[in-house]
N, C-alpha and C positions, 0 to 999 in steps of 0.2 A: 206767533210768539208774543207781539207786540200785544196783542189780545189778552191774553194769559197775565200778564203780567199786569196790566192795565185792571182784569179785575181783579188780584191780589191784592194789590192797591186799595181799592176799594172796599175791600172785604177786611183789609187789615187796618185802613185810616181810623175807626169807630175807637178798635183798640188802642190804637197810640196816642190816640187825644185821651185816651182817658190815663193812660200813663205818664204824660205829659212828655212824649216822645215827638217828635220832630222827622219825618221821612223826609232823608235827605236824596236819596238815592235807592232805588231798586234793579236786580239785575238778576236776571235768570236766562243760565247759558250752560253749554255743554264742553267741561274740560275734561282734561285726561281724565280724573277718577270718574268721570259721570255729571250727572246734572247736579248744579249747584246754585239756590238761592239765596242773593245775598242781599242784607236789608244793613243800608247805613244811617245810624240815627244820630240825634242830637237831641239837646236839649237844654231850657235855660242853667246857665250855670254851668255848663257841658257835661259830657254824660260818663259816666266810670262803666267799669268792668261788673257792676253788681246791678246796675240797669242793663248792661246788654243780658247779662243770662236770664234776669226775672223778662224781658221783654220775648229774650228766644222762647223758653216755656210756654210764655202766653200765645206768642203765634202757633208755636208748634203744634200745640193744642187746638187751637181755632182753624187751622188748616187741617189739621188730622181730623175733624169731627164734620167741614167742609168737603173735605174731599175733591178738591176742586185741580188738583195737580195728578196726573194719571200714572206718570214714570218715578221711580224712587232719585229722589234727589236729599243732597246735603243740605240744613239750614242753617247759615252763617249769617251772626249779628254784631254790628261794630260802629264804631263810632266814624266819622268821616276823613277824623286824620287830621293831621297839623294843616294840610293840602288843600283843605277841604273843597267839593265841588260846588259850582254858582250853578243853581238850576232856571231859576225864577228871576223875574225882574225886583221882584220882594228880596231877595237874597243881594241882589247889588244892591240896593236902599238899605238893606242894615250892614252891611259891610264896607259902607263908603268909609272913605278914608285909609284901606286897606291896600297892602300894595298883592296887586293880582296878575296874571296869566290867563288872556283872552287868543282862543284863539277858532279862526271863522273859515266858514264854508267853502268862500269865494277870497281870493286875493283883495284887498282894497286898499285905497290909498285916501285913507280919511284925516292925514295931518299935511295932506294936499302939498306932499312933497315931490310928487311925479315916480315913486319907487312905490308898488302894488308889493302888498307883504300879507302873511295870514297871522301873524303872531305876533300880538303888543303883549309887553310887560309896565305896569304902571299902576300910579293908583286909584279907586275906584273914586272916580267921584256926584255918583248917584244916575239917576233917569231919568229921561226928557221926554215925553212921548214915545216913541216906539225907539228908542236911544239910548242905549248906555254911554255914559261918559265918563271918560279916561283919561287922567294928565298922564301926561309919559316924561320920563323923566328931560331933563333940560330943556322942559317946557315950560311957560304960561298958562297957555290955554288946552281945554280937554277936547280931545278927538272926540267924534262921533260915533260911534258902531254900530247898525242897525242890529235890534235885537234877534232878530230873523237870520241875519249873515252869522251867529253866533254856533259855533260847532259843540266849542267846547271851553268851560272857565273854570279856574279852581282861584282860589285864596295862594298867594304863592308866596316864601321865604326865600330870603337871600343868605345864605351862610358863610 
């Protein structure tokens, strides 16, 4: 699956650079209705409802003339959401400052308080070698996170 997907990717990056699309996220997986891929895009300025459908076209088309998906699946195109996902170490460098929702593989205890935890909420404050770094709130200084321990991070609102 990981395959598959990996060269959709590939086969689809050519096109969104030339649309000035941004692949935030790919996922292709099997729900109730059937197989469903779904492409989350961005882009400067962020991206409306009138780039996801010129964008759906252009894939659908590039994949239907590829042939590269063997089962009939859904194509769903969307923008990444208020939420949005951190995938890249690129992604915390433009989003420092940002308060986010980091949360890691393994337990760790990187604001060296003796309590091993999987989930900071704080703000981003950029990357240090193989390091994202995060103020947490009624902090000073930024926690550590190896980018590696990182499971899973979105852009996160407080309401």
């Amino acid at each position: 699956m990981a395959q598959l997907v990996e060269k959709i990717e590939k086969l689809v990056q050519p096109l969104l650079d030339e649309l000035n699309c941004e692949l935030v996220d790919l996922e292709y997986q099997r729900e109730q209705r059937g197989w469903v891929l779904r492409f989350f895009l961005d882009k400067p300025g962020g991206i409306n409802l009138d780039d996801c459908a010129m964008a759906s076209r252009e894939i659908s088309s590039l994949l239907d003339v590829e042939n590269i998906i063997s089962t009939a699946y859904s194509l769903e195109v969307s923008s990444p959401g208020i939420e949005r996902p951190l995938k890249k170490a690129q992604d915390f460098k433009r989003f420092t400052g940002q308060l986010a929702k980091i949360k890691t593989l393994n337990a760790i205890d990187p604001d060296g308080t003796g309590k091993n935890k999987k989930t900071f909420v704080g703000t981003l404050s950029g990357v240090e070698g193989d390091d994202l770094l995060l103020l947490l709130k009624q902090q000073t200084d930024a926690i550590r996170i190896p980018l590696l321990q990182i499971d899973k991070a979105n852009l996160h609102y407080e309401f």
